[in-house]
C-alpha positions, -999 to 999 in steps of 0.1 A, spaced: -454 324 319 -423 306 332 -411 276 307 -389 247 322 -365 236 295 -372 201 278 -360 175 294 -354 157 256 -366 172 222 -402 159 213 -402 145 176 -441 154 160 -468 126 158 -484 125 122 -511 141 139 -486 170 153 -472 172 116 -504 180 100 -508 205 123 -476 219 112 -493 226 79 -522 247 92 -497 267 114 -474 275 81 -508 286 62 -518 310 91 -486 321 95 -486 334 57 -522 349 59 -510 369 86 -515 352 120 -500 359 147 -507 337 174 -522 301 181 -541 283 204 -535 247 218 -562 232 238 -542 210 266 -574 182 264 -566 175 232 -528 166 229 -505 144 246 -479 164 262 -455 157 231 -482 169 205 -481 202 223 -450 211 229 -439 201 194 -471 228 182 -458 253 207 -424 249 194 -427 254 160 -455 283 170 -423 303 184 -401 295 155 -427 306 133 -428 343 151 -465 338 167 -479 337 203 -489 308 220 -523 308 242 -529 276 260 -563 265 269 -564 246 306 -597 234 322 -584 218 353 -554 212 376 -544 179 360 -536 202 328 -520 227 346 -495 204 362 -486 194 325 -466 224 315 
């Protein structure tokens, strides 16, 4: 998948941080990749997840349904 750099760097919603959480938890059980459903996050939300997903060492799987999504990456 090609990535286009940021054009700023996000700062996480409260909503982004508490996801944060969960991904540190699965991280130390042994998880090694994560899945962000585009319908659900603003554009910021995500890429702070998917961020933070790479830092942490895992693979990122993102869920599209439609064009409009798509053209969000």
């Amino acid at each position: 998948m090609i990535r286009r750099p940021p054009r700023s760097t996000p700062k996480p919603s409260s909503a982004a941080s508490d996801v944060y959480k969960r991904q540190y938890e699965s991280r130390s059980i042994g998880s090694d990749c994560i899945l962000i459903i585009m319908a659900a996050l603003t554009d910021n939300e995500a890429e702070c997840i998917e961020r933070k997903a790479i830092e942490l060492g895992m693979d990122v799987i993102l869920e599209i349904h439609n064009q409009k999504e798509l053209e969000r990456l």
